[in-house]
C-alpha positions as CSV (number, residue, x, y, z in Angstrom):
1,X,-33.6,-3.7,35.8
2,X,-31.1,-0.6,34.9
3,X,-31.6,1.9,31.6
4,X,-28.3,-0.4,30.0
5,X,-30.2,-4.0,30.4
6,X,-32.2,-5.4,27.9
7,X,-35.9,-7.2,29.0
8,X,-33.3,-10.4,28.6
9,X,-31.3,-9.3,31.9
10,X,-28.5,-9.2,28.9
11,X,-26.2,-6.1,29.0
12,X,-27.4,-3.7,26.2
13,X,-24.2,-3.7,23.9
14,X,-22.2,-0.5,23.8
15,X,-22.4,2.0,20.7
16,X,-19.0,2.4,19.0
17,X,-16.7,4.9,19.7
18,X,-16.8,8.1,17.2
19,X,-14.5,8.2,14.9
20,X,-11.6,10.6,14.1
21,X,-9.4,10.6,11.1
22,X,-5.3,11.3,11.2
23,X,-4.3,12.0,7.2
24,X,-0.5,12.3,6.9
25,X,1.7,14.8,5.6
26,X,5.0,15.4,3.9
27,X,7.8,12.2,4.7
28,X,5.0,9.3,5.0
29,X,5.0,8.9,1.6
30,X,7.4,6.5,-0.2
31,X,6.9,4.6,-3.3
32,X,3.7,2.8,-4.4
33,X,2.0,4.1,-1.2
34,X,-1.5,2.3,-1.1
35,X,-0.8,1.0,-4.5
36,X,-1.9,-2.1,-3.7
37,X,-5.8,-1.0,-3.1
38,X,-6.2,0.5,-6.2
39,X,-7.2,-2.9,-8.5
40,X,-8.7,-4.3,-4.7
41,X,-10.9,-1.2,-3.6
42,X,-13.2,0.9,-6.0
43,X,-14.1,3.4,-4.0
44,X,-10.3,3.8,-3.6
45,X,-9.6,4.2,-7.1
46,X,-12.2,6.3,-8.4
47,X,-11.9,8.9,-5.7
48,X,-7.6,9.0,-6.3
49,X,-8.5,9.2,-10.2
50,X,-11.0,12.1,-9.5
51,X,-7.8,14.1,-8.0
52,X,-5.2,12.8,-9.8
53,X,-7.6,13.9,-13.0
54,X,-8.6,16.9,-11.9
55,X,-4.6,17.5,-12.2
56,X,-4.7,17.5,-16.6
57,X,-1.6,16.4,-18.0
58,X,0.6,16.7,-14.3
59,X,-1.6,14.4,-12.5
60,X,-1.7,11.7,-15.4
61,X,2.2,11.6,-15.0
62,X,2.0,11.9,-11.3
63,X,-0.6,8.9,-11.9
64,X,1.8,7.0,-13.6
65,X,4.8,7.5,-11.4
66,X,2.5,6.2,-8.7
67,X,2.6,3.0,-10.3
68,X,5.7,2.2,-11.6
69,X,8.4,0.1,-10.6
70,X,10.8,3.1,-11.8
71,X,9.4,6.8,-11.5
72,X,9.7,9.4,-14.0
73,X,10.7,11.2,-11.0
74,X,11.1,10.1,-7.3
75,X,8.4,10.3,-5.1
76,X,10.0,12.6,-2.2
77,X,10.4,15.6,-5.2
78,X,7.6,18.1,-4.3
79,X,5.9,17.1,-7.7
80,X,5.2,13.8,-6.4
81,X,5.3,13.6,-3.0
82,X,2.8,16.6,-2.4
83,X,0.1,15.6,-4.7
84,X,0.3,12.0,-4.4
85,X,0.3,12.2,-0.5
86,X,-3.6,14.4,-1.2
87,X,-4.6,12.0,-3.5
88,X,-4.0,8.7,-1.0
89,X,-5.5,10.8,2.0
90,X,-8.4,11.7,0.3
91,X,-9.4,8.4,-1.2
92,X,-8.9,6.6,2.0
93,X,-11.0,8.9,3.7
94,X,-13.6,8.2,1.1
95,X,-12.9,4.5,1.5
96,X,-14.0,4.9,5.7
97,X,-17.1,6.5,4.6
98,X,-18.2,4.1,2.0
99,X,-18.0,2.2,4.8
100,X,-20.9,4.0,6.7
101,X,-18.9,5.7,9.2
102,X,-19.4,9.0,9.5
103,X,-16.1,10.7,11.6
104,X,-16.9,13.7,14.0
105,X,-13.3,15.1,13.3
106,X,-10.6,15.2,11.2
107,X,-7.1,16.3,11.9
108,X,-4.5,16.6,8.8
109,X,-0.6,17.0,9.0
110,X,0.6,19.7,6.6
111,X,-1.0,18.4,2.6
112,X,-3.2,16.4,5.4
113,X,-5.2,19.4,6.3
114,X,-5.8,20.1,2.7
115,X,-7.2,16.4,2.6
116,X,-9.2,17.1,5.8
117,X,-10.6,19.8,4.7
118,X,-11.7,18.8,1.3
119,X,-13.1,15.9,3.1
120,X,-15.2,18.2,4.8
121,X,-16.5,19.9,2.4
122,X,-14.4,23.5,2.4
123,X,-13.1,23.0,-0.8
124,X,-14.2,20.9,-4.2
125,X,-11.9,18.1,-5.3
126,X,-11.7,19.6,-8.1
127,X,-10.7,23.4,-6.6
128,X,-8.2,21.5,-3.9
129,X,-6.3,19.7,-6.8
130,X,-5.9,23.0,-8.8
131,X,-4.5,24.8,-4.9
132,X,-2.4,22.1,-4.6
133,X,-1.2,21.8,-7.9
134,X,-0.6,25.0,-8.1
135,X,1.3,25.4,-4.3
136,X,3.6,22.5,-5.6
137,X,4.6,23.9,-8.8
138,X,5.4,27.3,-7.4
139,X,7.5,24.9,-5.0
140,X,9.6,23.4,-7.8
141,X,11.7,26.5,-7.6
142,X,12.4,26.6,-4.0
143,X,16.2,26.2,-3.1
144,X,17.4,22.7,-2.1
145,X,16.8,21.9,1.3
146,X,15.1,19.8,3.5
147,X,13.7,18.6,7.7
148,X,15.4,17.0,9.9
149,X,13.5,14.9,13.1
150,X,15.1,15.1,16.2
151,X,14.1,13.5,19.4
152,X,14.2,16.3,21.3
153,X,11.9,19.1,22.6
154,X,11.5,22.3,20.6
155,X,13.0,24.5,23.3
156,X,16.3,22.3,23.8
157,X,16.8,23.1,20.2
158,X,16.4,26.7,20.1
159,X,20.6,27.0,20.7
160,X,20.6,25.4,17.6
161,X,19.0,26.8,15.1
162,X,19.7,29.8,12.7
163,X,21.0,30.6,9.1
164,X,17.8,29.8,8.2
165,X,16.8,26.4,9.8
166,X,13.6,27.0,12.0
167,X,11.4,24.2,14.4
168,X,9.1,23.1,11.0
169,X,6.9,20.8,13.3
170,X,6.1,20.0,17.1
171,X,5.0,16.4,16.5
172,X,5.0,15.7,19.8
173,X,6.6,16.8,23.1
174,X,10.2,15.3,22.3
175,X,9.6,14.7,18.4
176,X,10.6,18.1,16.7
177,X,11.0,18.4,12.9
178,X,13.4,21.1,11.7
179,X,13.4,22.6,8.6
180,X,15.6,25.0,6.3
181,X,17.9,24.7,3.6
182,X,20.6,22.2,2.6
183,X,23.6,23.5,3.7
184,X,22.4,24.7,7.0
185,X,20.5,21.7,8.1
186,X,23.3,19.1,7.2
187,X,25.7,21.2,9.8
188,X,22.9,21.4,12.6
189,X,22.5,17.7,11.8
190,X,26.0,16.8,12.4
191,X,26.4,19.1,15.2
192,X,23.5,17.4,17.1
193,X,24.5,14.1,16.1
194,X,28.1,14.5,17.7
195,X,26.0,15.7,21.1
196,X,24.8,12.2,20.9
197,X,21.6,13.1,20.2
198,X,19.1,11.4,17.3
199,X,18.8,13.6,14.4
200,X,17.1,11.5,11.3
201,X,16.0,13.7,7.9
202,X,12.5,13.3,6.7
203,X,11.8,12.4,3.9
204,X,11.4,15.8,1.4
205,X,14.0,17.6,-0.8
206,X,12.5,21.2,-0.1
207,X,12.7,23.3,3.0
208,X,9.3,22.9,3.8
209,X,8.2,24.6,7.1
210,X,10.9,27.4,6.8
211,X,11.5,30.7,5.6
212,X,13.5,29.7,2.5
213,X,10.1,28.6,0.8
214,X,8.7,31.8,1.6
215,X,9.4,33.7,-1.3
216,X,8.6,30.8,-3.4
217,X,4.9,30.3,-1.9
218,X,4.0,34.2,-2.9
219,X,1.7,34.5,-5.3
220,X,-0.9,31.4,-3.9
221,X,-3.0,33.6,-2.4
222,X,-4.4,35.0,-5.3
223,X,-5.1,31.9,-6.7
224,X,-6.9,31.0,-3.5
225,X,-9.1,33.6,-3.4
226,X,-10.7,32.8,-6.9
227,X,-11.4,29.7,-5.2
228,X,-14.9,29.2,-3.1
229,X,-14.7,28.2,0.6
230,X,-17.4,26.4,2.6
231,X,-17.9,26.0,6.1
232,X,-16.8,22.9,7.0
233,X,-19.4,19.9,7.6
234,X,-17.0,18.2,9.8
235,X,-15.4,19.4,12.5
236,X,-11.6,20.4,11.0
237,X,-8.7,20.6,13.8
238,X,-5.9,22.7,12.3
239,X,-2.1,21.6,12.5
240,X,-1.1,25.2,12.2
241,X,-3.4,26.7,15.1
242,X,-4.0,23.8,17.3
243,X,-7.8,24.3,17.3
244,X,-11.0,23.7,15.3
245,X,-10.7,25.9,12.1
246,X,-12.9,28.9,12.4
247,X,-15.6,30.4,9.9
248,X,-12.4,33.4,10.0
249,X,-10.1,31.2,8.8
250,X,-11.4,29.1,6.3
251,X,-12.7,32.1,4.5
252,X,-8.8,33.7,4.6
253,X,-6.6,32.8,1.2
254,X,-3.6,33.9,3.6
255,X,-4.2,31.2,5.7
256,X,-4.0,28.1,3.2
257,X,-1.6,30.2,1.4
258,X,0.7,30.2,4.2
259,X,0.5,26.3,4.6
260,X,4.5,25.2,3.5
261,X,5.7,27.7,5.2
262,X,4.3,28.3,8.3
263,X,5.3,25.9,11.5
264,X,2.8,22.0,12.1
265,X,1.8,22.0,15.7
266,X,0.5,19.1,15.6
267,X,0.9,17.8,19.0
268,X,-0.9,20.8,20.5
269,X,-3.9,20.0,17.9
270,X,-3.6,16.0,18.5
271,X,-3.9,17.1,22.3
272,X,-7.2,19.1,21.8
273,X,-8.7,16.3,19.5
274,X,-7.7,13.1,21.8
275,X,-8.2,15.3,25.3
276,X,-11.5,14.4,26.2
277,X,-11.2,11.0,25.4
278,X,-13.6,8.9,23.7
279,X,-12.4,8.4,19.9
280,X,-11.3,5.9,17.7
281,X,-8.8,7.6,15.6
282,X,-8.4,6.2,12.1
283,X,-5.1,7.2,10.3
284,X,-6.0,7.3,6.7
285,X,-2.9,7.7,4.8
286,X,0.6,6.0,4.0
287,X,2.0,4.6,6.7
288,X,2.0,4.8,10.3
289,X,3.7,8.1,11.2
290,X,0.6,9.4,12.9
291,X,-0.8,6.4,14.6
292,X,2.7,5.9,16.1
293,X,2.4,9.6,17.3
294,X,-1.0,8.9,18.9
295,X,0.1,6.1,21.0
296,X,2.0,8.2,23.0
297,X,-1.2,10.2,24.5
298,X,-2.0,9.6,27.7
299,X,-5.9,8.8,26.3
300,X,-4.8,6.1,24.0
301,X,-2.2,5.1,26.9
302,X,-5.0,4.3,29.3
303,X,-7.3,3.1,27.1
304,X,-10.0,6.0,26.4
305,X,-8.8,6.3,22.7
306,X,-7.7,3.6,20.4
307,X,-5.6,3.8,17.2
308,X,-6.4,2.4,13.9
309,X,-3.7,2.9,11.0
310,X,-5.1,2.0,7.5
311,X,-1.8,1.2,5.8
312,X,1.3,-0.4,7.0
313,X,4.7,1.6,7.6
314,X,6.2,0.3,4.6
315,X,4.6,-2.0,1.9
316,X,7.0,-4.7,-0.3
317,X,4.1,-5.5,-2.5
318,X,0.3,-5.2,-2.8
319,X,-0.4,-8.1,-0.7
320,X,1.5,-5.6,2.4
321,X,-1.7,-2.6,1.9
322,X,-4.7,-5.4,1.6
323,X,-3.4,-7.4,4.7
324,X,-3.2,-4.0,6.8
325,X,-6.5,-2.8,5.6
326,X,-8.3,-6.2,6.3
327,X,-6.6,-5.8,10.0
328,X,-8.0,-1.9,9.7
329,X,-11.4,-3.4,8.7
330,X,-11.4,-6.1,11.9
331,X,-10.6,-3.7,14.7
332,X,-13.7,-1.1,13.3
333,X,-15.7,-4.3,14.1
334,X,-14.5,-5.0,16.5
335,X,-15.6,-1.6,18.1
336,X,-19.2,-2.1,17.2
337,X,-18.6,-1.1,13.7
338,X,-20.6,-2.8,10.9
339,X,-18.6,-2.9,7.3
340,X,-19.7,-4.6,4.5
């Protein structure tokens, strides 16, 4: 009889896969993201009103935005969009662990690392809402502008860019966001457009991932550094540096400070995550931006990795998230997973 048999002669059933969380960043929010779980999922709605409260006065309009059929304001202004996109990360990251699944990583795009990482521990909810808060209301001043996703590699687009538009994010190795101002991006849209090649803008109305917000991000650092830092209880992949964050790193105030402006490699740090195989990788945020990212890497191609969105891409009503998360819930069993 071999170690993997039981007495029976019965194959000893295999443990589930670890589990990894994707949380989503800037353009995979739209209106009434998740909406649908807050009267359906407590754990859900206590741990979005713990950010959202932590937020005063902003966060109770940002609460009720969420909600309505017509917005105060729309959901891709950096008031909104930003917060809102924390909030929905965070609390379906709390859902997955009310769940009794502990993940062994967690990899956020842009806002997503700062869900991540309050996930793991490096910050309070209640400090992260005040950084973020604060990061999106220093924002609110930044000129108009924008990021463009192009299917095309980062290098075939260096002719392309300048007067201020920049490669915001590698997403994957022909998915490249660009980023700058208005003006700028609209030509290098049209010019790539008439070269026949796809050219779509992300959802977002500031230049996020660009110099232009530069000047407009000073001043988070200090607010940063009154804030404490933790060593991370779970193992945090960075967007920005492609690798686990270091004990250097999340002790910096430049580094979160630098988040909006500073270029997403998130490719590189999906690589290093899904790279050895192994994972079930659980994107816990609106839509599907990331789980459709994921599919393309070779581990999840040939099976070693498997990809479980939480939400769908686009919900028409409440019915849309609880149907996506039941679907969520059967696949975790289906690995091995046991949910209430």
């Amino acid at each position: 009889m071999t170690a993997d048999t039981k007495a029976t002669g019965a194959p000893a059933a295999r443990a589930p896969r670890p589990v990894a969380l994707l949380l989503p960043g800037q353009g995979s929010q739209y209106r009434r993201m998740a909406a649908g779980l807050y009267a359906a999922e407590p754990v859900f709605a206590e741990a979005v009103d713990e950010v959202l409260g932590a937020m005063g006065a902003e966060g109770a309009r940002m609460h009720a935005d969420w909600l309505a059929e017509r917005p105060e304001l729309p959901v891709d202004h950096v008031l909104r969009a930003q917060p809102l996109l924390f909030a929905v990360d965070y609390a379906l990251g709390r859902l997955v662990t009310s769940w009794g699944i502990r993940p062994v990583a967690l990899l956020g795009h842009s806002i997503g690392e700062m869900a991540a990482a309050t996930l793991a521990g490096v910050f309070t909810v209640r400090d992260a809402a005040r950084v973020v808060l604060d990061r999106v209301t220093r924002l609110t001043a930044a000129p108009p502008g924008g990021m463009l996703a192009v299917a095309e590699s980062a290098a075939s687009l260096e002719p392309f860019l300048g007067d201020g538009v920049v490669v915001g994010a590698v997403n994957a190795p022909r998915q490249t966001v660009l980023g700058g101002p208005e003006d700028a991006l609209r030509a290098v849209g049209e010019t790539l457009r008439a070269r026949g090649i796809t050219a779509q803008r992300v959802p977002a109305l500031s230049p996020f991932h660009s110099p232009a917000i530069a000047p407009h991000a000073r001043g988070a650092e200090a607010v940063l550094a009154t804030v404490e830092r933790r060593p991370p209880r779970t193992v945090v992949h960075s967007c920005y540096t492609a690798a686990p964050l270091t004990a250097q790193q999340v002790a910096d105030p430049a580094y979160w400070a630098a988040h909006p402006v500073d270029q997403v490699r998130f490719w590189p740090a999906l690589d290093g995550l899904l790279a050895p195989g192994g994972l079930v990788v659980v994107e816990a945020g609106p839509g599907r931006t990331l789980s459709s990212l994921a599919l393309r890497h070779p581990s999840v191609r040939r099976g070693d990795c498997m990809v479980v969105p939480l939400s769908p891409k686009r919900a028409d009503g409440p019915e849309d998230d609880r149907v996506a998360l039941g679907e969520a819930v059967d696949a975790l069993r289906g690995e091995g997973y046991r949910i209430p």
